[in-house]
VOPAGU-2260 file (C-alpha; in pm, 1 decimal, decimal comma):
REM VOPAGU-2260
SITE   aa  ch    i         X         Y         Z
SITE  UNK   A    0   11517,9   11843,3   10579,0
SITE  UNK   A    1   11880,5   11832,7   10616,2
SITE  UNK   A    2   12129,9   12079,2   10435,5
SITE  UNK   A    3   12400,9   11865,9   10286,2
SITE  UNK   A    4   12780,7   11955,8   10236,8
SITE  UNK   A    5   13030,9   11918,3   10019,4
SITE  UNK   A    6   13409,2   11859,2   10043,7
SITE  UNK   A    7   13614,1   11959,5    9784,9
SITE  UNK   A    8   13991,5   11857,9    9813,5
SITE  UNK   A    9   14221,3   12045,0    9586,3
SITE  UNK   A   10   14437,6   11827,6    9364,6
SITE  UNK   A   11   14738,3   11866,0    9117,8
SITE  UNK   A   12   14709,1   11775,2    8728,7
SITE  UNK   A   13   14998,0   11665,0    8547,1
SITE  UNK   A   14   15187,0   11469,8    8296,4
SITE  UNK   A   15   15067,4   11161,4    8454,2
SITE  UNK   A   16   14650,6   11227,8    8431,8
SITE  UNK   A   17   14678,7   11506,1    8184,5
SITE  UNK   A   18   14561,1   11318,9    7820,8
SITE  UNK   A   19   14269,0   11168,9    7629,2
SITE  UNK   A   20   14184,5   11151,5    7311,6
SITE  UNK   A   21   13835,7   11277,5    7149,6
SITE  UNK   A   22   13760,7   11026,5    6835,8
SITE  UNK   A   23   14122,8   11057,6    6697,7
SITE  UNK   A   24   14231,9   11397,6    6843,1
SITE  UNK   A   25   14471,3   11412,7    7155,3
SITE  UNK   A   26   14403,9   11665,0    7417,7
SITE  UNK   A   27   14612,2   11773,3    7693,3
SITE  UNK   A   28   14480,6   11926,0    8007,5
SITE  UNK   A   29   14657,0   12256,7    8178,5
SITE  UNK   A   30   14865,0   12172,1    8435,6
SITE  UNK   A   31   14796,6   12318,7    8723,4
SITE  UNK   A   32   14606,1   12288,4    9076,1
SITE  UNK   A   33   14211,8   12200,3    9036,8
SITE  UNK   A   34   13872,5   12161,3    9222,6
SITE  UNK   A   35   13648,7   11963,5    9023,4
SITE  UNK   A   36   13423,3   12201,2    9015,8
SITE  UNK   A   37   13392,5   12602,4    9105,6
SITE  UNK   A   38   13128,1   12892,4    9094,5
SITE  UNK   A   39   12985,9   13049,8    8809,5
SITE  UNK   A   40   13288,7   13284,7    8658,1
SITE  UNK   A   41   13571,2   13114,8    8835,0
SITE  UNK   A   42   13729,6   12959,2    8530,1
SITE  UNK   A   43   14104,8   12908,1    8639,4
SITE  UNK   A   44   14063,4   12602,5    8903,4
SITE  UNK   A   45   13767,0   12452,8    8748,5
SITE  UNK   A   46   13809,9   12119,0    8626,4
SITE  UNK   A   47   13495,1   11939,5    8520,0
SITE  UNK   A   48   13451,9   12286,1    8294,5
SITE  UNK   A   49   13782,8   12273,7    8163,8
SITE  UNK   A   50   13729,9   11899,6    8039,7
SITE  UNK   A   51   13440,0   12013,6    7887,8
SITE  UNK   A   52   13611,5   12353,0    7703,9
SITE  UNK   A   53   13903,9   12039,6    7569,0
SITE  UNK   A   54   13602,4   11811,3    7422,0
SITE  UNK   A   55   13373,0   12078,7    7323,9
SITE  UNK   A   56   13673,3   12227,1    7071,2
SITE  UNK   A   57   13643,6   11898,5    6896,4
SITE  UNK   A   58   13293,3   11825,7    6948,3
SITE  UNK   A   59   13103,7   12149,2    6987,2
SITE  UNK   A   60   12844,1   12206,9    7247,6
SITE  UNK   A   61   12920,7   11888,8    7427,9
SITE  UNK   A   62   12923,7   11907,5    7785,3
SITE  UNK   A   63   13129,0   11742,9    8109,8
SITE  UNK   A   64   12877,6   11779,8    8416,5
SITE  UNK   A   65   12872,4   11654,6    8791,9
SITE  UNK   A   66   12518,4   11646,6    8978,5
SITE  UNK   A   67   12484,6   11683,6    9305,2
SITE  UNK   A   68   12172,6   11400,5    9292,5
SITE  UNK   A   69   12368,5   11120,1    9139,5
SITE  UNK   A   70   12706,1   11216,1    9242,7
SITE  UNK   A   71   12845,2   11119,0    8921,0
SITE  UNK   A   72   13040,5   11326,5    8648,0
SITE  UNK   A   73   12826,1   11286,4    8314,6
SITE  UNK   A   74   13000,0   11357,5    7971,1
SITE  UNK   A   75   12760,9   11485,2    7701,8
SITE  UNK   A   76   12826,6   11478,6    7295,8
SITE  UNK   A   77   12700,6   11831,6    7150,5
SITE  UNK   A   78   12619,8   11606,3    6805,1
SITE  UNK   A   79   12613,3   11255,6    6675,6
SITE  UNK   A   80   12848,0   10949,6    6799,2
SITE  UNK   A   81   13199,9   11036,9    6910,5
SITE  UNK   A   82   13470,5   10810,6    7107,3
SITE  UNK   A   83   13660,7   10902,9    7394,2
SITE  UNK   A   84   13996,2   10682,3    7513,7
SITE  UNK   A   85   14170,0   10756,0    7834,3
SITE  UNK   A   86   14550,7   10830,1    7774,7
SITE  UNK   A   87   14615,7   10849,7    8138,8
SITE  UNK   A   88   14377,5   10584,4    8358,2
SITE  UNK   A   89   14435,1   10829,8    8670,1
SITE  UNK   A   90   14293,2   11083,5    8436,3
SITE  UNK   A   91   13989,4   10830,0    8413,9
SITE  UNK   A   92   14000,8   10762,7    8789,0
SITE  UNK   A   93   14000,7   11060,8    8863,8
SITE  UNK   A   94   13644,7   11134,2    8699,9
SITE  UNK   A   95   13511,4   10818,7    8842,5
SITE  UNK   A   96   13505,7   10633,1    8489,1
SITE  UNK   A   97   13619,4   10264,1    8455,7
SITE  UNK   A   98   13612,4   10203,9    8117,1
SITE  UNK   A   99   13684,2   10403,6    7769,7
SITE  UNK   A  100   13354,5   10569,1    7643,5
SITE  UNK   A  101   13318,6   10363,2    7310,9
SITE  UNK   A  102   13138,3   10531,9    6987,7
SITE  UNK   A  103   12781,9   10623,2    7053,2
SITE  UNK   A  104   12541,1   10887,3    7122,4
SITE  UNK   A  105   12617,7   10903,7    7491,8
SITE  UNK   A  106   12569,6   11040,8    7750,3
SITE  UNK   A  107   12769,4   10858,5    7960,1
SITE  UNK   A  108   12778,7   10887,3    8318,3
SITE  UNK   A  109   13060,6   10757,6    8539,1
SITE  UNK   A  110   13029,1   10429,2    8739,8
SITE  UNK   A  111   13203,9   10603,3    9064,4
SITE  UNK   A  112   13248,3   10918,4    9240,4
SITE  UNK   A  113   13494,5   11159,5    9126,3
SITE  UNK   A  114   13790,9   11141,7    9369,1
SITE  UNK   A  115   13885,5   11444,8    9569,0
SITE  UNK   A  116   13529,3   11476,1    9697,0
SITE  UNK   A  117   13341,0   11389,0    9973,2
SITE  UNK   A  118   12935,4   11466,6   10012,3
SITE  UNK   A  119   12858,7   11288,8   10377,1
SITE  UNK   A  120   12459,1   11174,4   10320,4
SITE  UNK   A  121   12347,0   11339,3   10653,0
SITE  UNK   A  122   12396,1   11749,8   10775,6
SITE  UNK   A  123   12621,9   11846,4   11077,5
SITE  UNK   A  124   12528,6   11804,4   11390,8
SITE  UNK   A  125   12727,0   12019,5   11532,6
SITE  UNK   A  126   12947,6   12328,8   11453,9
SITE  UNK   A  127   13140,2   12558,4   11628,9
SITE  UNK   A  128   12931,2   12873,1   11585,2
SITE  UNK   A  129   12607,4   12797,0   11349,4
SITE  UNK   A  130   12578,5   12500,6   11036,6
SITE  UNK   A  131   12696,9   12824,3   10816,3
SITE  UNK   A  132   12992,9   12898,9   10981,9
SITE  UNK   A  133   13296,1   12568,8   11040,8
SITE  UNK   A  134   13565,5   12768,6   11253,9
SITE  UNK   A  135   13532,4   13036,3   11507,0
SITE  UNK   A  136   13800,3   13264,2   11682,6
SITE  UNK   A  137   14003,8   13140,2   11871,0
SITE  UNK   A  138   14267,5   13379,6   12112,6
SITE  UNK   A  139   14565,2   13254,1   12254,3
SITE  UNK   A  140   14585,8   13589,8   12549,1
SITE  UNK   A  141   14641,4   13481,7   12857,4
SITE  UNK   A  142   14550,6   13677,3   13148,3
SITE  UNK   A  143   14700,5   13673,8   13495,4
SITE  UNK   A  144   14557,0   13703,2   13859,3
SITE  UNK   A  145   14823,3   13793,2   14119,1
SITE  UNK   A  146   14761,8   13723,7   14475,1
SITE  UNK   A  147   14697,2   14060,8   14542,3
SITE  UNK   A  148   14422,4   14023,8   14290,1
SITE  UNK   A  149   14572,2   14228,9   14005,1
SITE  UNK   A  150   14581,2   14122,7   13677,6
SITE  UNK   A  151   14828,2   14094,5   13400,7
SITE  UNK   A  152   14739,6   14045,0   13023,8
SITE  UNK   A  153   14969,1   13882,7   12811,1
SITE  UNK   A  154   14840,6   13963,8   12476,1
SITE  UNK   A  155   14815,7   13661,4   12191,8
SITE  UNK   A  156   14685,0   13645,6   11875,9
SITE  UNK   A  157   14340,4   13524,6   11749,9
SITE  UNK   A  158   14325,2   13207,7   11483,0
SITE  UNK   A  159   14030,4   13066,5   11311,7
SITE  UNK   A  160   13938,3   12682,5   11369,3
SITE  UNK   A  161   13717,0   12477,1   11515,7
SITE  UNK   A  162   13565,9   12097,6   11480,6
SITE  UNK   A  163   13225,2   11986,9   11305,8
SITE  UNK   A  164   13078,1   11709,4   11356,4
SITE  UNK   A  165   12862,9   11408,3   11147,9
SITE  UNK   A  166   12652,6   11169,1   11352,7
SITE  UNK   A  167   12484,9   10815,2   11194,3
SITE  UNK   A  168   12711,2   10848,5   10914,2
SITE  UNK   A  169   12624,9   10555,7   10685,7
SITE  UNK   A  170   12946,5   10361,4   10721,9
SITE  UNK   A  171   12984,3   10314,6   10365,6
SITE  UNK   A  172   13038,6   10715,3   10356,9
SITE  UNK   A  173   13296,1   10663,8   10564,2
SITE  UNK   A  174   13535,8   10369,6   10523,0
SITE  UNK   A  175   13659,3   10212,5   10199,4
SITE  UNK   A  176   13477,6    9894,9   10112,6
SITE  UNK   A  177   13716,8    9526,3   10120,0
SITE  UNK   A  178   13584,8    9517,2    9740,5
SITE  UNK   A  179   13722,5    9879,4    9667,6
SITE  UNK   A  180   13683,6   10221,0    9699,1
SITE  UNK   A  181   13394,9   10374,0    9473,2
SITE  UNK   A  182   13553,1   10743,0    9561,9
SITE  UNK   A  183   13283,7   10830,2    9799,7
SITE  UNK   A  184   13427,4   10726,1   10118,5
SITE  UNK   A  185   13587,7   10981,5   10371,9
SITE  UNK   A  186   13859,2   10724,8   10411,9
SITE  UNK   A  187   13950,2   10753,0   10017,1
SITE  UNK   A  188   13941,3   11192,0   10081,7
SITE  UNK   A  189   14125,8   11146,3   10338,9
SITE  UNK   A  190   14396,3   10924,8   10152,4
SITE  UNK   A  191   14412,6   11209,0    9863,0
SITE  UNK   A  192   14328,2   11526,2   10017,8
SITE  UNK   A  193   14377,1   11548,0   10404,5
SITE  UNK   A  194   14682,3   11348,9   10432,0
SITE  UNK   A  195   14872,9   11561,9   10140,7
SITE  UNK   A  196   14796,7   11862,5   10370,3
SITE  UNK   A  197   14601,6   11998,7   10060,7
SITE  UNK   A  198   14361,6   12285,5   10091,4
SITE  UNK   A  199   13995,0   12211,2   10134,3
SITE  UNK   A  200   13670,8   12438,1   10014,0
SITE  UNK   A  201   13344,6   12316,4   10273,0
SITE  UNK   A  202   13027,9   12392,0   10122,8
SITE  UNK   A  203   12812,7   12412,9   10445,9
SITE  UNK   A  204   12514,2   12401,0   10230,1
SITE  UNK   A  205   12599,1   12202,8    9901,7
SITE  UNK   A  206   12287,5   12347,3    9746,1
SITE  UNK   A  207   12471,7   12645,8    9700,7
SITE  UNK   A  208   12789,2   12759,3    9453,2
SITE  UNK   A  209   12897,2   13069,0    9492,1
SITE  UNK   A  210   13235,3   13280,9    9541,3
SITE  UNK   A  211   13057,0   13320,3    9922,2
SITE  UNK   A  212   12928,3   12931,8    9965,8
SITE  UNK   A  213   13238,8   12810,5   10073,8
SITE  UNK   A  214   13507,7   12844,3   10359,3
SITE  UNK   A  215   13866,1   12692,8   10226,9
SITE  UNK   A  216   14043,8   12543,7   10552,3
SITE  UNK   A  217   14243,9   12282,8   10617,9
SITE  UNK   A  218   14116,7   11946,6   10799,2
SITE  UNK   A  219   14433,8   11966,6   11053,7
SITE  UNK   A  220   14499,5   11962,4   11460,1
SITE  UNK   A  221   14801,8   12310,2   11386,3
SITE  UNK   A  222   15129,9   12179,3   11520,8
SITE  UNK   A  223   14995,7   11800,8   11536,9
SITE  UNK   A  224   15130,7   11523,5   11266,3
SITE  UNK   A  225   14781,2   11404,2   11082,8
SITE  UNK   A  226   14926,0   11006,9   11103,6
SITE  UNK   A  227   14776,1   10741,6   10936,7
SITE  UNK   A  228   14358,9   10699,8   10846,3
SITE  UNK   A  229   14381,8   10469,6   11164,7
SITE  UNK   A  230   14535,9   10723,1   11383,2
SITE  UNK   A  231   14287,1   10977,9   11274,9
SITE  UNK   A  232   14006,7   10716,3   11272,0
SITE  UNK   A  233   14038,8   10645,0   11656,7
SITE  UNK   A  234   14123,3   10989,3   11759,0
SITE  UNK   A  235   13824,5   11137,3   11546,8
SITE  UNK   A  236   13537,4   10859,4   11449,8
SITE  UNK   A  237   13342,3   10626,0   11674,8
SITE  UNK   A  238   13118,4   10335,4   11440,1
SITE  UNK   A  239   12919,0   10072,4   11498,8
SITE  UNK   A  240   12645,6    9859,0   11331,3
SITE  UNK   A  241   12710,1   10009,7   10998,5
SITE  UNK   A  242   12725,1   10341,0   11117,9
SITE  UNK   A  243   12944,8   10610,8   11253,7
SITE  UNK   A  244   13016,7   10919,8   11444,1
SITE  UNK   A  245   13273,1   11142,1   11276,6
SITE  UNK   A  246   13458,0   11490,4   11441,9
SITE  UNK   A  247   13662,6   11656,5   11149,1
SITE  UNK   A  248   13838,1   11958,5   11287,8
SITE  UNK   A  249   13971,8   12224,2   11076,8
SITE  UNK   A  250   14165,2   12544,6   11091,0
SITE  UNK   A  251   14108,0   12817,5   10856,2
SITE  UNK   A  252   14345,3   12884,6   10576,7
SITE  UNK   A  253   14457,7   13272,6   10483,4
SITE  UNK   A  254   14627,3   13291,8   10168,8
């Protein structure tokens, strides 16, 4: 069987998807920069758990929840019927909810995606190294051979990047639908996450969620403009009949 990844694009919460309400109390999320999700004991860039640390202080035990089966952030009362009303639709967007979640015992599970994540439904096909590893070294020496047969080294530096590589993508992984995007796409990632230049954490086997599971690059040619999702489509993704061929290439990112 396949191992599956998972792309998670960072994103920025503010006073624009920040607020919802819990039955008649507002809550406010911390500003700040997010993945939805993180490993066990990372608490600061966690989203999905800090959602569920807001509603749980109104509604004990209650629970926010993303599988990797369904795809779909779940949110869970701890007791009894509650109501939850979006201040901010991007808030709700974001989550992959379309609607309010009206009184009632729940759970409720969203009707899309969450945005700023992208789980391709096949494995790489290729890699620069092995599926574990998504960049390799890369030097930029440059030796010389004189006539006389002598050479001169002209000493570089060593970077970290490479290109993976997804074949028989289903195409609806891939490009947004005329009917909408249901957050799943590479085309909608690529909108939020790869054109903002944001930072990305790869999860070569998604199974996986650890402090070691993930590399955090960037999905970026260094010194090249990224251009439109056109521009990177024909430089980068071949489809046809439904499906498609997709090259990402990324460089490592040192903080």
């Amino acid at each position: 069987m396949s191992t599956y990844q998972h792309w998670l694009g960072r994103f920025a919460v503010g006073a624009s998807n920040d607020s919802f309400t819990v039955d008649a109390t507002a809550k406010t999320c911390t500003a700040g920069n997010y993945y939805l999700f993180g490993y066990t004991s990372e608490s600061t860039v966690q989203f999905i758990e800090h959602m569920e640390d807001l509603i749980a202080a109104v509604v004990a035990s209650s629970t926010v929840t993303y599988s990797t089966t369904t795809e779909r952030v779940t949110i869970a009362w701890g007791s009894n019927s509650h109501a939850l009303t979006w201040t901010d639709t991007d808030l709700r967007d974001l989550l992959g909810f379309t609607t309010n979640l009206a009184s009632g015992a729940g759970p409720y599970t969203a009707t899309n995606a969450p945005r700023y994540l992208w789980a391709p439904n096949r494995g790489f096909t290729s890699t620069p190294v092995i599926s574990s590893r998504v960049y390799a070294p890369i030097s930029s020496t440059v030796v010389h051979c004189s006539r006389d047969g002598t050479l001169t080294t002209v000493r570089g530096n060593t970077r970290y990047a490479g290109e993976v590589e997804y074949q028989l993508l289903d195409g609806t992984r891939v490009f947004v639908p005329a009917t909408g995007s249901v957050n799943k796409e590479l085309e909608k990632f690529f909108e939020d996450v790869i054109a903002a230049g944001e930072l990305i954490r790869v999860y070569p086997d998604r199974s996986l969620n650890a402090s070691t599971s993930y590399v955090t690059v960037k999905a970026c040619v260094p010194g090249e403009p990224i251009g439109s999702f056109e521009d990177w489509a024909a430089r980068h993704i071949s489809s046809y009949d439904g499906l498609a061929d997709v090259r990402i290439p990324l460089a490592k990112y040192v903080a």
